[in-house]
N, C-alpha and C positions, 0 to 999 in steps of 0.2 A: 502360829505358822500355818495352821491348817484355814483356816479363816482368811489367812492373804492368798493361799495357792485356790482358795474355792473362788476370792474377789478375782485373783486374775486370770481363772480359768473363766469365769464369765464376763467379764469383759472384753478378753480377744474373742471368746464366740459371736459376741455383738458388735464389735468393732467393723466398719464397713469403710475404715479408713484410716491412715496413719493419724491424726489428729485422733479419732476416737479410740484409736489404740493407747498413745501416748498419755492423753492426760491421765487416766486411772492409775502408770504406771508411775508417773508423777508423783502421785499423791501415794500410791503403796511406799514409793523412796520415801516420801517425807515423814510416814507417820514410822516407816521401819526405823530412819535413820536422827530423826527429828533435827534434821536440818531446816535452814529455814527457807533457801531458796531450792530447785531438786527443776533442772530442765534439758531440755535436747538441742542441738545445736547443730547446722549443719556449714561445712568446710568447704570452699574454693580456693584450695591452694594454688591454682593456674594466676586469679585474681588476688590472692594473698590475705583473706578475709574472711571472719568465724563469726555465725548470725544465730542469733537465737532464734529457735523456730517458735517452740512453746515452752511456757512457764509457769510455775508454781510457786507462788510467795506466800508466806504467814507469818513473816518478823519484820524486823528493822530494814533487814536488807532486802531489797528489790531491784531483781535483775529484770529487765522489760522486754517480754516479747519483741521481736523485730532491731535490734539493736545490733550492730556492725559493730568489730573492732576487729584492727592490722591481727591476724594469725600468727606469727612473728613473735606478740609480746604476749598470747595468752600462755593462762597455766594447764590448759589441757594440752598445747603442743609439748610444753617440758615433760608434761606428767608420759606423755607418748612417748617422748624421747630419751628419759631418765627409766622408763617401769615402771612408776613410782603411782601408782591408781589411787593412794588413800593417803594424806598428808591433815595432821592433826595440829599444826603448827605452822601454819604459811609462811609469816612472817622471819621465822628463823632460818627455814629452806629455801624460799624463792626471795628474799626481801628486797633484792634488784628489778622488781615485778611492780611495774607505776600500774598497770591497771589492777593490782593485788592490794596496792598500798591505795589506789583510787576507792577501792570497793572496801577496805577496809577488813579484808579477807582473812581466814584464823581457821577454818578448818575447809577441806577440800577435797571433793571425791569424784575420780572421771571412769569413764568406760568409750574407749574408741568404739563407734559405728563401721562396718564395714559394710558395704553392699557385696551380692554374692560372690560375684564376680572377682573383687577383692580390693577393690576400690573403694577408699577414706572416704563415708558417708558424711561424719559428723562426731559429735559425744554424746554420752547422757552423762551428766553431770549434778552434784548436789555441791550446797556451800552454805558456811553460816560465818556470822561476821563475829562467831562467840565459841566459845573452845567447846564440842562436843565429841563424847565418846561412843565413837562409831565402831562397831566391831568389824573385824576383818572379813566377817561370814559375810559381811554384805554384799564382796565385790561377786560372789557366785552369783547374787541374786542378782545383782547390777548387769553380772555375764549373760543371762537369761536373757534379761530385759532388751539387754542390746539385739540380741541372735533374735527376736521377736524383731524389734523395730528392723532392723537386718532385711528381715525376710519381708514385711509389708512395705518398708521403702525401695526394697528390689523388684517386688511386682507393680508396684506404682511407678516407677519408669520402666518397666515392660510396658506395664498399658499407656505411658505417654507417651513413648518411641513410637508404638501401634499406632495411636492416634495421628501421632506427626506424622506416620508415611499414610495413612488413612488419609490424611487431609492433604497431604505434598499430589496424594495422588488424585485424590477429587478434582485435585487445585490443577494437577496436570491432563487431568481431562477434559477439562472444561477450556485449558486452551487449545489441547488438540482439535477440540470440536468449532471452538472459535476460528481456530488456523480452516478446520474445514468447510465451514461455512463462507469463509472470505474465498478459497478457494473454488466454491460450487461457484458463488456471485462471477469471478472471475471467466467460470469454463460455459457461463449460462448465458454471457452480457458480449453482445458485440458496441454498444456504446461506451465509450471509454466517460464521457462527460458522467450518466446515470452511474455506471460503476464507482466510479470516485465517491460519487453522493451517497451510496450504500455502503459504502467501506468505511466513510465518515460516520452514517448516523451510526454503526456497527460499535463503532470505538467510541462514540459520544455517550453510549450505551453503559461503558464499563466505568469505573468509580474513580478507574486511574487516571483517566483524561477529562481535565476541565474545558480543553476546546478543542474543536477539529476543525479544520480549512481545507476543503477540496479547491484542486485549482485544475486549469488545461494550461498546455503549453503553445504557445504560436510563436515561432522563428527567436524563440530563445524565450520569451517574457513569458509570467506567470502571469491571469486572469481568474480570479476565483469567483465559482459558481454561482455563488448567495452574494448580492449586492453589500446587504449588509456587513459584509466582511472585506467592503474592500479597503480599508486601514491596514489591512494584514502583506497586502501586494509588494511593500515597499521591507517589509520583513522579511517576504518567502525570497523575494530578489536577490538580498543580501545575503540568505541563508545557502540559495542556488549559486551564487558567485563559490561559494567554499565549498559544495558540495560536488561541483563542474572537477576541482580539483582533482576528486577522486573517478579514477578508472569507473565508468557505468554507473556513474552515480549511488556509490556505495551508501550503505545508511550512515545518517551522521545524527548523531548524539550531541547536542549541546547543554551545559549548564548556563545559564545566563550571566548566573554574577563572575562566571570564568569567562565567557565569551566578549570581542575587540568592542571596541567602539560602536563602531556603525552596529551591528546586532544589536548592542543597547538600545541605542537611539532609538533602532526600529521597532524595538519591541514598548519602549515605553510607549512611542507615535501610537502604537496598536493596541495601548490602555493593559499591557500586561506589566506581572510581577517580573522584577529582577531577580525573582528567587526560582523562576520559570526551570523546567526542566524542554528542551524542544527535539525534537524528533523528525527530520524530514525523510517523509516516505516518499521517492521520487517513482513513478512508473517510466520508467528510461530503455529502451533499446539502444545498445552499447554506448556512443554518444548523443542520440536524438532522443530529447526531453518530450515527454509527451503530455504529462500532469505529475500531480501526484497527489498527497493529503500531509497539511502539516499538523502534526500531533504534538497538544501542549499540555503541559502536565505538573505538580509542585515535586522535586525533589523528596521529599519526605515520603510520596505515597507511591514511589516508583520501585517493584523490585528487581532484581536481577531478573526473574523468570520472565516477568512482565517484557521487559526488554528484551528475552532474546525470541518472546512469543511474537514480539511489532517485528522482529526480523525475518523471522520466520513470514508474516506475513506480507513483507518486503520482497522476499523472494517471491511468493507466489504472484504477486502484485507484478513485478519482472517478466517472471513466465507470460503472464499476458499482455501487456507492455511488448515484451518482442514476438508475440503471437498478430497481436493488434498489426504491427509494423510491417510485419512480412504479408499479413492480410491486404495491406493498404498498400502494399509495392507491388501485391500482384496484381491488385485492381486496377492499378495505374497501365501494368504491362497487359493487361486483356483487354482494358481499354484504347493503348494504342496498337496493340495486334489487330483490334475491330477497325480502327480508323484506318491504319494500314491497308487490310482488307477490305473496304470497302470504297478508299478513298485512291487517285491516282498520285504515287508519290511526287511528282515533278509540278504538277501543278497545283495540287492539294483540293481538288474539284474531285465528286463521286466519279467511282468509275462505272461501269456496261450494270455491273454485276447490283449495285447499291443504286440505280437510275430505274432496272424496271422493277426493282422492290418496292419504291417509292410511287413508280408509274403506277402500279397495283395500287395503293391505300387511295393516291388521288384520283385514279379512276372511280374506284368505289366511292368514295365521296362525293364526286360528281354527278355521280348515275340517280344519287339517293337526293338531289338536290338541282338537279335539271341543268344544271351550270356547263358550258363549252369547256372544253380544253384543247389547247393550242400545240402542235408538238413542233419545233422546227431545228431542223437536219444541217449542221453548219460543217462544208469541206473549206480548207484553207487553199486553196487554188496557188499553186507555185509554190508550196511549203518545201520541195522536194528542192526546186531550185536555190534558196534560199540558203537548205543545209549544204548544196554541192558551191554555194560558193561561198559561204561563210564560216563553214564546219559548222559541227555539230553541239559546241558550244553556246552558239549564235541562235542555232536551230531551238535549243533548249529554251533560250533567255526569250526569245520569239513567242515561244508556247506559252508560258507564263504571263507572258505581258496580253496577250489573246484570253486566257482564263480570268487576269483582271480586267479587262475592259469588259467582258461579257458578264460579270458577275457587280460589276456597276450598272450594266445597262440594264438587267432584271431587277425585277419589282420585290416588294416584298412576297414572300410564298410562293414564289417562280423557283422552279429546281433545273439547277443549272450539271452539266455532268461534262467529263471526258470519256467519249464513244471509243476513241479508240487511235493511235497514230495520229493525222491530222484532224479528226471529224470532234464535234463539240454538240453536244444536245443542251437549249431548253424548252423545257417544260413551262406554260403559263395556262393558267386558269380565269376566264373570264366570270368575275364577281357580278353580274346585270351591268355592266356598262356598255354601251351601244357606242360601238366601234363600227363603224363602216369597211370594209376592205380591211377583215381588223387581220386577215392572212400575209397581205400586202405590206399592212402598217409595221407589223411585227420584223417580218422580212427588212423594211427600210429603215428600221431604227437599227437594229443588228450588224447592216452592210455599214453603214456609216460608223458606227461604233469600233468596227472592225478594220476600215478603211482610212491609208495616210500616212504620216508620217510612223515610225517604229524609232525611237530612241531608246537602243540597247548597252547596256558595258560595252561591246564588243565593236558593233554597227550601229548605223542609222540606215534605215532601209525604207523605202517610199514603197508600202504593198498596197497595192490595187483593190483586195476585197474579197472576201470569200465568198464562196455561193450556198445561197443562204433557201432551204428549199420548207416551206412552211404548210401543215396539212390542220385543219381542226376536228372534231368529235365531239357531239352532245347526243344522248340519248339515257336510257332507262336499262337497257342492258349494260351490263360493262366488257369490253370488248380485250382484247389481247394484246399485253404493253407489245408486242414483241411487233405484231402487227401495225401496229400506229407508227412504231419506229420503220417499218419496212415502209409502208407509203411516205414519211415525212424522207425518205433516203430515197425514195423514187421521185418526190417530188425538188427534193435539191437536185438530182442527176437531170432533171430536163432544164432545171435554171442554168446547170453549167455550159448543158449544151446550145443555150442561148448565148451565155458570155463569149463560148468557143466562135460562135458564128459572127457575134459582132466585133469579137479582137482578128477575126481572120482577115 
């Protein structure tokens, strides 16, 4: 006895794990009990099934490592459920026992495992297929053996519990950091096309995704970025039809071998498995699609977490998706606040204010390059008339139809403007072309263009012609738009008081 408590006082000191613990104590059962088989077992009653974990055989009978059977029909549950720890005669006690009758069983001895806690670990168990006289003094020692195994299979699920949330949480910082990464790309990218492409190669990156497909959105249709992928278009199409269904383009999750028809199709057309896992991460402002990335994946290597991390990064992908949107509505409204402001709304010609901004650039330009510039001064003469007896309607539909003729009759890079009420500015630059009278020519192409018939919604009005007053500038300094416009206004005012003198 002293010899077994010295054997198994040193082998739990060297024991660095249940396996190293158990088998010595194996072999101390067998040579105590001289049974022929002597092993440890552990129990999933939830699964309803008793495995041998390790074993000791030196007779006939051999029980095998690793070996399953229903919990149900063994004799360590009876032996649990009767008290009954040491039976010297199987066959007379249990003999309704097919796996007792299978093994051929005649003597039998158990010890329930319990973890600390007090939860059905297992057995440690001896058996011989031949009648042997086991003394009773065993089951103490059996009791030891268990309260040891006890105590090393309780701290070995401490430390794999440890481990598991050690790694649950590795595992969950690595997608937070994932999630934040997709978000920096997000808060860092005013192009939605590159962003797509970064949030792709991002997830093409990870083990769980066997392809990624960035796409843009234009007036509903999907176009994806990489040429090479466009077999996928008639996919994402079909995937976008079901996915429009949902409020904002909520994520949608597909299995393939669950998904209609058409998805099939599509997915085979796009040389994928029907065992596909699909994923569309849409970047949507509530109903205006804008892109998105379609994530394709095998079912088997997809897990819960994994899925609610793509979600997660679905939202952030949103966030800028309606960041993007509201970005590109405002641009739209500061672009027409500008044209607004710059332009006259009734005719859609510059107005005073957007005429000598531009008079400025093209005088400079002029100055730097010796080139004439022509400014002429156009009053509508009887425009006043016109509104007093056609209203003010008429008077509009007039103005406009005046703003297109003068904006046919300029050349290209002629700047044509609304001065103001009836007056009309353009601006022309002579390129080296040798124009004679080019103050005059200008003047007569204008009156004419201006002059004649007026066919309105309203009216047709036979107008006479405006007075069209034309001044030029070439030089090396650049001179004061404001001033050029004062003499081109001085010079229509004596043209008028010519017309006044020959209609008198």
């Amino acid at each position: 006895m002293a010899d077994t408590l010295e054997y198994l006082a040193h082998s739990v000191s060297r024991a660095g794990n249940l396996e190293e613990l158990t088998r010595p104590m194996l072999e101390l059962l067998e040579k105590m009990t001289h049974l022929e088989s002597t092993y440890l077992t552990t129990i999933d009653e939830a699964q309803g099934v008793q495995r041998i974990l390790y074993a000791r055989n030196i007779g006939d009978l051999n029980i095998p490592e690793g070996l399953t059977v229903p919990w149900s029909d063994t004799l360590c549950k009876r032996a649990l459920q009767e008290k009954s720890f040491l039976t010297k005669d199987v066959p007379s006690v249990w003999g309704d026992s097919e796996a007792a009758a299978a093994l051929g069983l005649q003597t039998y001895l158990s010890s329930p495992v319990y973890t600390e806690d007090g939860e059905l670990y297992g057995t440690l168990c001896g058996a011989s297929a031949h009648a042997v006289d086991v003394s009773s003094d065993v089951n103490k020692v059996l009791d030891l053996f268990s309260r040891l195994i006890s105590q090393q299979a309780s701290r070995e699920k401490i430390a794999r519990e440890a481990t598991d949330r050690a790694e649950a949480a590795e595992a969950r910082a690595s997608e937070m950091q994932f999630i934040a990464e997709v978000g920096a790309m997000c808060l860092s990218s005013s192009d939605l096309p590159q962003l797509l492409a970064g949030v792709a190669r991002s997830f093409a990156a990870r083990s769980f995704w066997l392809t990624t497909v960035p796409f843009v959105a234009e007036r509903g249709m999907a176009h994806v970025l990489h040429a090479r992928q466009k077999d996928f278009e008639p996919l994402i199409g079909t995937l976008l039809d079901d996915a429009r269904a949902n409020i904002g383009f909520q994520p949608l999750f597909i299995k393939a071998n669950y998904a209609d028809a058409d998805v099939q199709r599509a997915l085979t057309a796009a040389g994928q498995s029907d065992q596909s896992l699909l994923f569309m991460m849409s970047a949507a402002s509530g109903e205006e699609l804008l892109g998105g990335v379609l994530l394709i994946g095998s079912e088997d290597s997809i897990s819960d977490s994994e899925q609610a991390m793509v979600q997660s990064c679905w939202q952030v992908l949103t966030l800028f998706a309606e960041r993007h949107h509201e970005h590109e509505l405002l641009e739209t409204a500061n672009a027409t606040l500008t044209l607004h402001a710059r332009h006259d709304p009734l005719t859609e010609l510059p107005n005073r204010r957007y005429l000598v901004e531009e008079m400025k650039r093209l005088l400079g330009h002029a100055a730097r390059t010796g080139e004439a510039v022509y400014v002429a001064f156009i009053d509508l003469d009887g425009f006043k008339l016109i509104n007093d007896t056609h209203g003010h309607d008429v008077g509009d539909d007039f103005l406009q139809e005046t703003a297109r003729r003068l904006q046919a009759t300029a050349r290209t890079g002629d700047l044509t403007a609304r001065y103001g009420g009836d007056e009309f500015i353009l601006v022309a630059v002579n390129h080296g072309e040798q124009i004679d009278n080019a103050e005059s020519a200008i003047a007569g192409r204008l009156e004419q263009a201006m002059t004649g018939t007026f066919k309105l919604p309203g009216a047709t009005i036979e107008y006479g012609g405006p007075s069209v007053g034309v001044i030029s500038w070439q030089g090396s300094e650049v001179p004061d738009a404001d001033d050029l416009l004062a003499s081109a206004d001085k010079a229509m005012y004596a043209v008028k008081q010519q017309r006044r003198k020959r209609h008198a």
